[in-house]
Every structure is written in structure tokens, then in C-alpha cells.
N, C-alpha and C positions, 0 to 999 in steps of 0.2 A: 486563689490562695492569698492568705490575708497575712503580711507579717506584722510581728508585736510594736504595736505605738506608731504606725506607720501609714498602715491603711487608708483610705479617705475617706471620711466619716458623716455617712447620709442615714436622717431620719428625715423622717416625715413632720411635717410643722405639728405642733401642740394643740389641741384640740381648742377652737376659740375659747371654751369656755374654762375658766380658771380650775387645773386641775388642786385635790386636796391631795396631799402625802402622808401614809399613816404607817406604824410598825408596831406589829407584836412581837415579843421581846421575850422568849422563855429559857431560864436558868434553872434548872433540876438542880442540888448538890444534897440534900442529906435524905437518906433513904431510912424508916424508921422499921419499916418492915427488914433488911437486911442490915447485916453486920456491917459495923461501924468500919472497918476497914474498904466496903467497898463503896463507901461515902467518897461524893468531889469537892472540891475547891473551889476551883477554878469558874463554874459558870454563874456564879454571881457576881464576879469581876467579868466576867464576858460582856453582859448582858450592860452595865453599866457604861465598858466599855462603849460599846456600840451606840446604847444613846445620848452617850455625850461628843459622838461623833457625827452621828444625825443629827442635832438640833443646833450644831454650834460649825462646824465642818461642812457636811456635805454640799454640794453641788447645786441640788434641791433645795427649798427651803421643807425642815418636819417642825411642826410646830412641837412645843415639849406638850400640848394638851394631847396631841393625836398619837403620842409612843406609850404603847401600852408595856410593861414591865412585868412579871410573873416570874416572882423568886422568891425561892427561901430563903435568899442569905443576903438579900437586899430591903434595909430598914424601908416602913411602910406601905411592903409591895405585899402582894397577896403569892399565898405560895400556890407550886403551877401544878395542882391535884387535875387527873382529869376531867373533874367534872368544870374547876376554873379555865382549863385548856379550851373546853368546849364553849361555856358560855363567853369568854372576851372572841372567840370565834364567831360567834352567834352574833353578837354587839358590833363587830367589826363591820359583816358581811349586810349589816341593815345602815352602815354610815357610810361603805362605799358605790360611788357609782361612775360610770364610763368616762375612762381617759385619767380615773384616779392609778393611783401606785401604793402598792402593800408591800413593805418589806418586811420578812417571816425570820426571827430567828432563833433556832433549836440547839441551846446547850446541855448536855447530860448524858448520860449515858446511855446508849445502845444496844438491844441483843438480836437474836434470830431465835423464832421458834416454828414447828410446824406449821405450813401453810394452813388457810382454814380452807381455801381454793387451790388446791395443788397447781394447776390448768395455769393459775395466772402467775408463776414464778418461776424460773427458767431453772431454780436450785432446790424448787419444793420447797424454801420457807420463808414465811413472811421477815421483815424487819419490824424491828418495835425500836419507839421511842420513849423512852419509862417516865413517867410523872414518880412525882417523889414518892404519892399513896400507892404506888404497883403492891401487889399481893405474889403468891406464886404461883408457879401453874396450875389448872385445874384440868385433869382428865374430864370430869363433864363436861366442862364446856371448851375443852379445846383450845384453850387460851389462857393467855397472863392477865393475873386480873389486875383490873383498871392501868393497864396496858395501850399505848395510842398504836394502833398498826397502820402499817402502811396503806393501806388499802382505805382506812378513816381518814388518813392526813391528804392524801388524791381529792376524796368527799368536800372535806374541808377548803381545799385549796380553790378546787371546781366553784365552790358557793361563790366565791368572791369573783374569779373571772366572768360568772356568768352572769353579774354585776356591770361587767364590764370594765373592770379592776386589770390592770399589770403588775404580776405579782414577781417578787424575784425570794427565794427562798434557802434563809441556807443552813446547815446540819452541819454543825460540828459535834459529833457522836460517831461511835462506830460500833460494828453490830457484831462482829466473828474476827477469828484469827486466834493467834499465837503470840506471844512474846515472851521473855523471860526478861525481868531485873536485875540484871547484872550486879550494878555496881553502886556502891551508895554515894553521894554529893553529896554538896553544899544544898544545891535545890533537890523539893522532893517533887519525882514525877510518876504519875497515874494517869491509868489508861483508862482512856471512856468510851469502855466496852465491858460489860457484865457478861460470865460467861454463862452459858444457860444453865447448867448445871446448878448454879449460884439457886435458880428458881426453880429446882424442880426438872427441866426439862433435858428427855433424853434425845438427841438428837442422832445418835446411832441407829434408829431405826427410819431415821429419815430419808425416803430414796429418792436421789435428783429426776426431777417432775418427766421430763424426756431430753434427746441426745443436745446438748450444747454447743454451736462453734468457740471457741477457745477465742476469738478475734470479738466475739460479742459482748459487751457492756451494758449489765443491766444496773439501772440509776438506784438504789433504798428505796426512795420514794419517784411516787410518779405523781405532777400534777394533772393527770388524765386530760380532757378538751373543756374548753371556753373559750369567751368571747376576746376574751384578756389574753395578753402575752403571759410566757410563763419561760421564769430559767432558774435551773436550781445549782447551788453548789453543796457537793460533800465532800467529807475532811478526809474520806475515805473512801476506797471502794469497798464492794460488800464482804469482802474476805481479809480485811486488812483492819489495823487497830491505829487508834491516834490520841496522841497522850496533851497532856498539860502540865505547865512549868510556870517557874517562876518568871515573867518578862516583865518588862524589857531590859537585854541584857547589858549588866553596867550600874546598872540602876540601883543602890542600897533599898529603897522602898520598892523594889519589885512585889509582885502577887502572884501569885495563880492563877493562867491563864491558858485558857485552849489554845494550842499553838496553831490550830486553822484559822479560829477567830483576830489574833494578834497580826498573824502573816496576812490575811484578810483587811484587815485593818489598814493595817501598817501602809499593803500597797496603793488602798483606795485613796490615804493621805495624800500621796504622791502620784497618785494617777488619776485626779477624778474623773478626769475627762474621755476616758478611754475605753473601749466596749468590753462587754463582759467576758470578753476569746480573750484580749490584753491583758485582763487581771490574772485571767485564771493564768494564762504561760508567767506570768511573772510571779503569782504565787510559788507553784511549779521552779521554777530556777533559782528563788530564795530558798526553797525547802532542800534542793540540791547544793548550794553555796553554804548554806547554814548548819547542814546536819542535821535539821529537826527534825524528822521523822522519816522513818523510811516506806510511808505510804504514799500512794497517790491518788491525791486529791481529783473528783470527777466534776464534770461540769456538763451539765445540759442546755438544752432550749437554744432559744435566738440567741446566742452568742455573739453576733453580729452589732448588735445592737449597743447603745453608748450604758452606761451604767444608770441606774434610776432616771432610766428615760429623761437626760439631759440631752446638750449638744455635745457633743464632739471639738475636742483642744489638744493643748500638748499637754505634756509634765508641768507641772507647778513647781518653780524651783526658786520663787520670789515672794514675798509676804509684803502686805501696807505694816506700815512702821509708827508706833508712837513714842514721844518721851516725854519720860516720868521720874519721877524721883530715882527708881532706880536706874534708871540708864535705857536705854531702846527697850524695848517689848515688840513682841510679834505672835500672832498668834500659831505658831508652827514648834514642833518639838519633837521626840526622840519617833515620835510614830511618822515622821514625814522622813526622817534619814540626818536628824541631824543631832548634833553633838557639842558638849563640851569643849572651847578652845578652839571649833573652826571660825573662821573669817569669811563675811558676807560683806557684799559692795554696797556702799548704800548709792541708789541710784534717783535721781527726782522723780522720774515718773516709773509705771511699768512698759512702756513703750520707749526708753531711754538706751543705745546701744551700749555696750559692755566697757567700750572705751570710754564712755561720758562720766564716768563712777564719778560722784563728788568726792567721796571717802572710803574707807573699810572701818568694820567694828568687829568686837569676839563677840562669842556668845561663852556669858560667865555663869549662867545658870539654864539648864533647860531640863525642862518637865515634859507630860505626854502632849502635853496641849499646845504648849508656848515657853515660850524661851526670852532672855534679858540680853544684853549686850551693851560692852562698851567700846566708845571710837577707841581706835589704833593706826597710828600711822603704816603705812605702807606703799612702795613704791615712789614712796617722795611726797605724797598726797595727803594732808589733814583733813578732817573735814571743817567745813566753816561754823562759826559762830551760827550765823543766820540758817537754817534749813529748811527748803519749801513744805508748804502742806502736800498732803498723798505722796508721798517717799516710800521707798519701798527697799527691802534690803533682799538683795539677789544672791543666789548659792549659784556661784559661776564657774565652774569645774569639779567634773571628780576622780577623788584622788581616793585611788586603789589601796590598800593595807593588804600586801600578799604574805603577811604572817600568818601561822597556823599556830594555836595554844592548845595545848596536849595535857590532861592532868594525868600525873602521874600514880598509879596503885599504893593501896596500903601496906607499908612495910609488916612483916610478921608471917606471911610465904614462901619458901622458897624460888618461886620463880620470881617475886616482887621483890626480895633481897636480892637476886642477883641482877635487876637492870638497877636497885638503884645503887648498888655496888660499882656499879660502871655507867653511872651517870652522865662524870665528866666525858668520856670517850663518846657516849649518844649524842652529848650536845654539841661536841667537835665535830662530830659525823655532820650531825643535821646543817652546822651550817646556822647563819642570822635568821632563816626564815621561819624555823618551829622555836619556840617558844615552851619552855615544862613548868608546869605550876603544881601548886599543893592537891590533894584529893580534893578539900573543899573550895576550889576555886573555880571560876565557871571557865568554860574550854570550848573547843570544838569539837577535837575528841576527848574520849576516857581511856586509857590505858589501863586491863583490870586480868585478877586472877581469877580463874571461875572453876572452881574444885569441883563444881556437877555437870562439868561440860565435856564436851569429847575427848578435849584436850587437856586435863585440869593444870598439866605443867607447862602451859602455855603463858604468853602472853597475848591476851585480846584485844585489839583495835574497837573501840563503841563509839558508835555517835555521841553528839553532847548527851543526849536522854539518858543514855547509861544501859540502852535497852538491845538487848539481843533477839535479833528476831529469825535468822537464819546460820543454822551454826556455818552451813556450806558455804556462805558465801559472806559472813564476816572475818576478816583476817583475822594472822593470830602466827604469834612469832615463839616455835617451840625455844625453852630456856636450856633442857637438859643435855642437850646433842654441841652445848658453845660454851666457850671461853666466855670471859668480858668481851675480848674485842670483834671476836665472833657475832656477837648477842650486839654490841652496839651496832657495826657497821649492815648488819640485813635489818633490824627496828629501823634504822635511820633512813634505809633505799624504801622501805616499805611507804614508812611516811611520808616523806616527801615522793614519793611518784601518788599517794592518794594528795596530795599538796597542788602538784601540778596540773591534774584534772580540775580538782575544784578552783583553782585561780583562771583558767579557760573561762569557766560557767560565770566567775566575776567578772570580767573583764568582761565577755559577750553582753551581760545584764547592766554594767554600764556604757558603753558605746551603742545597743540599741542598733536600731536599722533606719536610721532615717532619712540616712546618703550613704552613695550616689543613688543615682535616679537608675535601680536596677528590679526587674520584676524577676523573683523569686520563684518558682513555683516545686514542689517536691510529690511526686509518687509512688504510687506501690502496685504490684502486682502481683498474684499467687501463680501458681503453681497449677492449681486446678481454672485459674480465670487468668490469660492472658492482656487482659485489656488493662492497661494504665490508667488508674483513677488517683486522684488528688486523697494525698494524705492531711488530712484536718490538724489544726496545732493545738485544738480545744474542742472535745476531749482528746485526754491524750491516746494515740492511737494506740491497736497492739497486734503484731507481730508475731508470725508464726517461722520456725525455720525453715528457709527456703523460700520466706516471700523475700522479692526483690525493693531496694529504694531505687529510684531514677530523679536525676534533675532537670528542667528548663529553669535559663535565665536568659533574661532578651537586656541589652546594655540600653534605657532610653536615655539615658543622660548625652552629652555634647562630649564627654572627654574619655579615651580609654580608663577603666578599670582593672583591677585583678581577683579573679576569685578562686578561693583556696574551699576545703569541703575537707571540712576534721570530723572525724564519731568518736565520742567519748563513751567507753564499754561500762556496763554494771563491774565490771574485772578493772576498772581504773585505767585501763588501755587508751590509748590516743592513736587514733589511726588517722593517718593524711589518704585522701581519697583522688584528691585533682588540685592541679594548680593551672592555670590560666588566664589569658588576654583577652577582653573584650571589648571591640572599637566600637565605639558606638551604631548602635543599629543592630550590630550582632547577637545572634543568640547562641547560648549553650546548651546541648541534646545529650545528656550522657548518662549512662546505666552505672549506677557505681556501685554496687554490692547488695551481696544478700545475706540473711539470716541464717547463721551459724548454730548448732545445738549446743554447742561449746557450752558459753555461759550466757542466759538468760535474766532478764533483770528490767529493771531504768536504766534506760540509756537515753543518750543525749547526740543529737550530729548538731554541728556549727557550719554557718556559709561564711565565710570570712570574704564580705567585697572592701578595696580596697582602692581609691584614684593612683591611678599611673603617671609619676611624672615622665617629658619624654625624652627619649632614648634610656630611657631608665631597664634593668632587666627585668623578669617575670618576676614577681614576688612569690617565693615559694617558700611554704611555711613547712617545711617534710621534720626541716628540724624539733620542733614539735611534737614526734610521735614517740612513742615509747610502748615499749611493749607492756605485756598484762602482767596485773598483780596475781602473784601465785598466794592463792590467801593460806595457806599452810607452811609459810617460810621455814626451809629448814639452812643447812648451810649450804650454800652454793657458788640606721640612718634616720630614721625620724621617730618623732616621741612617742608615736604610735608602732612602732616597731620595736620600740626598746620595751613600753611595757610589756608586746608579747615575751619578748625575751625575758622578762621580765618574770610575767609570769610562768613560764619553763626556767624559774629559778635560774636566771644571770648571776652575775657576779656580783650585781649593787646590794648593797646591805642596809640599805634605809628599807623602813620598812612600809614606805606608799611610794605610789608614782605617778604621774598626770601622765594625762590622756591625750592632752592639748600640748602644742609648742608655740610659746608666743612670734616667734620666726618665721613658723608655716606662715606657705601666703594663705589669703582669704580662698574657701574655693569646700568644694563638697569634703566630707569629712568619711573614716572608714564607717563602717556597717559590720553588724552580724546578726544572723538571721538564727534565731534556735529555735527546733524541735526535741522535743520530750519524746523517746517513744518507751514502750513497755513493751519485751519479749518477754514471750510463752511457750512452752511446749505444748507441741499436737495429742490432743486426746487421743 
């Protein structure tokens, strides 16, 4: 079992002879054959994205001759008709050859239609990926015309590995599902999924090919067999929709952007070094911290494996430094995690320890690429006149923001009159940590009135998207049965207990697992199969009720530990599972729960290991739990410590907190280890 950014990272040496790096690049956005409303945005800003990430960023060297580009909404590119899909595929598969790397990327929209091979789809029907010229269905022939299906893109992918190519491939489109648009923003967000219906195709007569496990995961696309490695990512799985927004958030000049593409992005900035199981869980845990979408992203192939067949490193938390008229430059910005007004060390070298800092600078402007900065004093410390060549400016701690920003509904409903008639009394309740802004301001949730929904006199809890996708199981706080202070004090428990889950998922997703020196290992069992097998972090597994989780941990490190084991529920629930002492050499054997019918969803468990000072007591984190969000509310010692408590909303009313104590002595640091899972019910 491999945990995220941790693992030891073994490839095989590079083949003597100089591998080339190449990528096709396709941006679908305006579709001429359909209505202009189910036109995208967003994947011409993807697609650029991405290769201004490959040729200038990545890990690899892509040369800008070898990124091929195919979009409609990108000046000078060719738009991505199928027949252009097919020929830069043709051109591709004659310039690569063994030990080369193909990076494939698909923006646009998505659907399902009848299988043409029933036999080869576990649901009866194919996935398609629509070029801009699609047509609509044709009973003759059984397809959408100039339509890419799955089953051509397999074809496709195969040419290339059996080149002897490593391809990694990834799909931000989604194919089926459900959603509703709730609510209107500031930013406008669309889903890249066409429903079939859109084209003709009736999919009510379509019967699932034979009987399914419910625990099985079938990928959209399959890159069948070659010679070449092969791993794909998608934004979705095949019954699930994934939208695009304006990012990055903060940003006046934001665009429209596939938020798998962005999230994708964003982490490979900040992770180059780390294998493809690493990206995808941290995808995965920003999509849960963030609110972006409520699908989950799938991830195939050698996951094992370091990302575009590099070596194996840590996080990137450091940049070379120049100055210029305006002040430092660096090439790192909002896509690496960083921001406006924070403080970086400048350090001489990148092998320089953290106490050596010559200076600290701000960063007074930052774009996606690169950022400026000016010196500032701190801790006593200027920097000098003189400053050596290769200088580097280090991000040396992070510090947590455990605010939640809430926008608030438009006035002119009755149910949206009366919370913001008792405003003041919500934001007394919630406390410094939520935050209410305008409708058109950007948030984490949306607070909204939804007159065609089960509830119309309710109020709705939405993710930022504004998108409803399950009425069951998004909250929603009835207005008619309460007073004001009725109405504020259950809104305010609601919020802040979904607050407290999501500041967990932060806090895990900064401390990382990288001490102590503890092996992890997490399983599952059924029901019908009692043998314990390792549950995988990437894909993410799935769950039926009544399968059990178990853990092993073995302590290799020299000094006692403590390990704690939280499950964080699709219901917002926090549940404490164990707390414990482990002395070095020890291991931990323990069966800790099983799958519930209750409520079904994403869920998430945390290992929370922890060094033991001695004679210190068991660190037990029970305090922590909290029971489940009833989503129909009617009326009814060290710095590492403190952020937990911290994040279970303490008292402190700043709203970030470090992670680090400059006090602590030197010595292993906490850990947490997170799994993603997804429960399901039994067919």
C-alpha cells in the first residue's frame, strides 16, 4: 500500500537513447450542428492551459514544435473535426517511437449512446467524445455521426504504444448523469456532458449488456494492449457530470475552465515529481476541500509510476529567483498555491537549510505562470545589498485559512427574505469562521431558493458550482416551521458541522504523510469473500454495505507514535475509530467498521499518526467527532494540536494557523494518511 507523496519512488533508468516528448491537445467548444446553449467555454482555455504548462513547467522537457493543438477557440489552431482528430493521430503515431511519451488531452463534451458491440460494455453503451462537426444520430447506422467512440479512441491509443510510445491520457468530458442548475452567480458554470436526447438518441430502450458488481469500475475509454505503458485520467466517472468555471479563484482575469483540467493542473504544478496514484488522491482531496464538483474523478493504468516518466522528488515549494526592474520574479504562480502578500525566504542556494534564509520578500503581483516580489523585513533579517547568483525563494510553511465563504440568495422569496431578515443573528451563530457574501461573489458554498425542488420553502446548501445534483442528499434548512432565531441558530449548526469536515480534508492535504517512519497499510473484505485484500488509494475504491475496512500499521521509526483513525461520512459525520501507542517495532491489527446502508456517498477516513513525547498521555482525538448532518433540518499543547482543534472550530478567531512551532524541537513531524472511498448500494 502506497501512501500520497510518500512512497519510494523506483523506475527503471531511461532508455540510452534520447527519449522525444510529444502531446495532442484537443479543445471541442462550439458545436454548429446544436444549439448554441449547449456550446463550451472552457476547453480552449484548457488546451492552452496545458501547453503552456508542458513547454515552459513540466518536469520533462515538450518541445513547443512537438504540442500539437486542435481547437476552435484557439487563434491559428486547426478546429478538432473528426477527421482533423484522426489525421494529427495518423502524424503522431509515424513520429513516435520506443521509450518516446504521448501526452493525449480531451476537452469537450461527452455523451453515451447505444453500444455498436453490446458484449464489450458492462452498461450497453458506448461513450463518445463529440468533435465539434458531430451530426445526430442515425438509426442506419447506429451511431452519432462523426462521433469519436470509445472503442476508435482504444484503436487510436494502441497505434501509438505499439510504436512503443508511453502514453498517459486524459478526458475532461463527461458522458451521462443528472444535475440541476440551481442557482445563478457571478461565474457562469456548464456541464460537459450532452444529454443524448440533445442528438436524437433514445436510451430508454437500452438494456444493461449483463448482471454488474456494483464494486466494478468501468474506465470511458480503454487504451486496450501495447507495447507502451498506458494510464488514463477522467473527470468523471461514467454516470457522473463535470462542469467548468471561471478559475482561478480570486483572479479578476479568470476564464473558463474545466475544473479537472485546472485541479489537474494546478496539482502537477506542485507535484511534479510524484506518481500518477499521488496526483490523482490529491486531485481527489482538493475536489473535496474545494467544493468543485461532486464527481469522482477515475484514474487507470501504472499508477505507480512517477508522472511523464520522470524521476521521482518531493513537492516543489522553492523557485530560482531573478531581479529586475520590477522587483524578484519567479517563475511559479496561482497554479502552484501561491498568492498575493504571502512571504517567501530567499535562500542562496536550493540546498540551503531554512534557518540560513538571507531575507524574506512579498509576492506583490502573481499571475498563473509567475509571480514578482519585494524584500521585507522580517524577524530582524534584511536582505543584503549584494545577493548571490542561483538564489531561490522558498515557501516555508503552510498556513491553513479554516474560513468558509457562503453566498448568500437573492432577496425577493420568501424563504430568502427571511434568512436575510435575520442575518445579523446567522452571523452571531456561525461564529469568525463562515464568512456571507453577496450572490455574485465567489464562495465555497451557495445558499439558494429552489421553487422546483422538493423543498421549494427551503433553504439549499450548494457547492460553489451552484449545481444540485442529489436532492437526497444536499442539505437544505426548511424556512416555514422557524422564527428568525430558530432559522439562524439550525443554518449556522448545519454549516459549520459541513465546515468542520471539510477543514479535516485541509489540514490532512497539508501535513501530507511523510513522518514518522510508519507503514500504513488499509483493507477490505466482503461478505461473500472473507479474505483481506488491500484497498487501492487510486482508483478510488468502492463499497458495498457490509464490506468491512481493517487496518495494519507496523511503527519503523526509533520513537513512539500515536495513531488516531477518523471517517469522514458523505452525511458530514466525523467518526473516531481508534486511538493508540505505538513503540517502535510494534504493529497495529484492527478491524474498525463496516458499511452502513444508512447514507451512501464519498466518503473519506484519515490515519492521523502523530510522535509521542515521553511520558506524555495517548493523544486521542475522539474530541473530534460529531455526529451526521441530518440534510432536512427542521427544528430540533503543540501547534500541531491546536490547528486540529483548530480546525473543529477552537476559539481562535484569526483566520489561518501554522502547522509548524518554531519551539518544537527538531524531530519527525505528524502525518495523515487519506483514503477516498465511494459507497454504493447492492444491486
Amino acid at each position: 500500500m502506497k501512501s500520497l507523496f510518500t512512497i519510494a519512488l523506483c523506475l527503471a533508468a531511461l532508455p540510452a537513447l534520447a527519449r522525444e516528448n510529444h502531446a495532442l491537445l484537443i479543445g471541442a467548444n462550439s458545436y454548429p450542428s446544436l444549439e448554441e446553449r449547449w456550446w463550451l467555454k472552457g476547453p480552449a482555455n484548457d488546451v492552452q492551459l496545458v501547453a503552456t504548462y508542458l513547454t515552459t513547467q513540466a518536469p520533462v522537457p515538450f518541445a513547443a514544435g512537438n504540442v500539437t493543438v486542435l481547437s476552435d477557440g484557439v487563434p491559428g489552431s486547426t478546429a478538432p473535426t473528426l477527421a482533423a482528430i484522426r489525421a494529427a493521430f495518423a502524424e503522431l503515431t509515424t513520429e513516435v517511437g520506443p521509450g518516446d511519451f504521448v501526452y493525449l488531452h480531451f476537452s469537450g463534451h461527452g455523451t453515451q449512446a447505444p453500444a455498436l458491440d453490446a458484449s464489450t460494455e458492462l452498461d450497453g453503451l458506448d461513450e463518445l467524445f463529440l468533435p465539434v462537426d458531430i451530426g445526430p444520430w442515425s438509426d442506419q447506422i447506429g451511431a452519432v455521426e462523426n462521433a469519436l467512440v470509445d472503442d476508435e479512441i482504444g484503436a487510436l491509443i494502441d497505434g501509438l504504444r505499439a510504436k512503443g510510445a508511453n502514453v498517459w491520457a486524459v478526458f475532461d468530458s463527461c458522458h451521462s448523469g443528472t444535475a440541476t442548475r440551481a442557482v445563478e452567480s457571478g461565474d457562469e458554470v456548464r456541464l460537459r456532458q450532452l444529454p443524448p436526447e440533445a442528438l436524437g438518441i433514445d436510451l430508454d430502450s437500452v438494456e444493461v449488456s449483463r448482471s454488474v458488481d456494483p464494486r466494478a469500475t468501468e474506465a470511458p475509454f480503454d487504451g486496450g494492449a501495447g507495447e507502451g505503458s498506458f494510464v488514463a485520467f477522467f473527470a468523471a466517472q461514467t454516470n457522473e457530470v463535470t462542469p467548468e468555471k471561471n478559475l482561478p479563484k480570486g483572479k479578476p482575469g479568470r476564464k473558463p475552465q474545466g475544473v479537472f483540467t485546472w485541479t489537474l493542473m494546478e496539482t502537477l504544478a506542485e507535484y511534479p515529481n510524484a506518481t500518477y496514484g499521488q496526483i490523482g488522491q490529491e486531485v481527489l482531496r482538493r475536489y473535496a476541500v474545494k467544493n468543485l464538483a461532486k464527481s469522482t474523478p477515475l484514474f487507470e493504468g501504472d499508477l505507480d509510476q512517477v508522472v511523464f516518466g520522470g524521476a521521482g522528488g518531493a513537492r516543489v515549494s522553492q523557485w530560482q529567483a531573478e531581479v529586475t526592474d520590477a522587483g524578484f520574479t519567479i517563475p511559479a504562480g496561482t497554479l502552484h498555491g501561491l498568492s498575493e502578500g504571502a512571504v517567501l525566504a530567499v535562500m542562496e542556494s536550493a540546498a540551503a537549510a531554512d534557518a540560513d534564509a538571507l531575507g524574506f520578500v512579498e509576492l506583490t503581483s502573481v499571475e498563473t505562470f509567475a509571480s514578482t516580489a519585494r524584500s521585507v523585513e522580517k524577524d530582524g533579517k534584511v536582505l543584503p545589498a549584494e545577493l548571490p547568483k542561483g538564489m531561490v525563494l522558498r515557501k516555508l510553511d503552510e498556513a491553513l485559512d479554516f474560513t468558509l465563504t457562503v453566498a448568500l440568495p437573492a432577496a425577493g422569496t420568501a424563504p430568502a427574505d427571511a434568512l436575510l431578515a435575520t442575518l445579523g443573528k446567522l452571523e452571531e451563530a456561525s461564529g469568525p469562521r463562515l464568512r456571507f457574501v453577496a450572490l455574485d461573489q465567489e464562495a465555497d458554498l451557495r445558499l439558494a431558493v429552489l421553487p422546483d425542488s422538493p423543498r421549494p420553502d427551503a433553504i439549499w446548501v450548494l457547492p460553489s458550482t451552484g449545481l444540485a445534483e442529489d436532492w437526497g442528499a444536499t442539505p437544505s434548512v426548511t424556512t416555514g416551521d422557524k422564527d428568525g432565531a430558530e432559522l439562524a441558530a439550525v443554518l449556522a449548526d448545519t454549516l459549520t458541522t459541513m465546515a468542520r469536515a471539510q477543514n479535516l480534508l485541509k489540514l490532512a492535504g497539508a501535513v501530507g504523510a511523510s513522518n514518522p517512519d510508519v507503514a500504513v497499510e488499509l483493507l477490505t473484505r466482503t461478505p461473500e469473500d472473507r479474505t483481506l485484500r488491500p484497498l487501492p488509494f487510486a482508483p478510488v475504491p468502492t463499497l458495498l454495505p457490509d464490506d468491512e475496512v481493517h487496518v495494519l500499521a507496523k511503527n519503523n521509526g526509533d520513537g513512539p507514535v500515536d495513531v488516531n483513525v477518523l471517517y469522514i461520512g458523505a452525511d458530514w459525520s466525523i467518526s473516531h475509530w481508534f486511538s493508540g501507542r505505538l513503540q517502535p517495532g510494534d504493529e497495529l491489527k484492527k478491524g474498525l467498521f463496516k458499511i452502513s446502508a444508512d447514507v451512501l456517498g464519498q466518503e473519506r477516513m484519515l490515519v492521523v499518526v502523530t510522535p509521542a513525547r515521553p511520558q506524555s498521555p495517548v493523544e486521542d482525538l475522539s474530541y473530534l467527532a460529531q455526529d451526521a448532518l441530518d440534510t432536512t433540518r427542521a427544528v430540533g499543547g503543540t501547534a500541531f494540536g491546536e490547528a486540529l482543534a483548530e480546525a473543529g472550530f477552537g476559539q481562535t478567531t484569526r483566520g489561518a494557523v501554522a502547522l509548524t512551532d518554531e519551539a518544537d524541537e527538531a524531530g519527525p513531524g505528524p502525518a495523515i494518511l487519506s483514503l477516498e472511498l465511494r459507497t454504493v448500494a447492492a444491486e
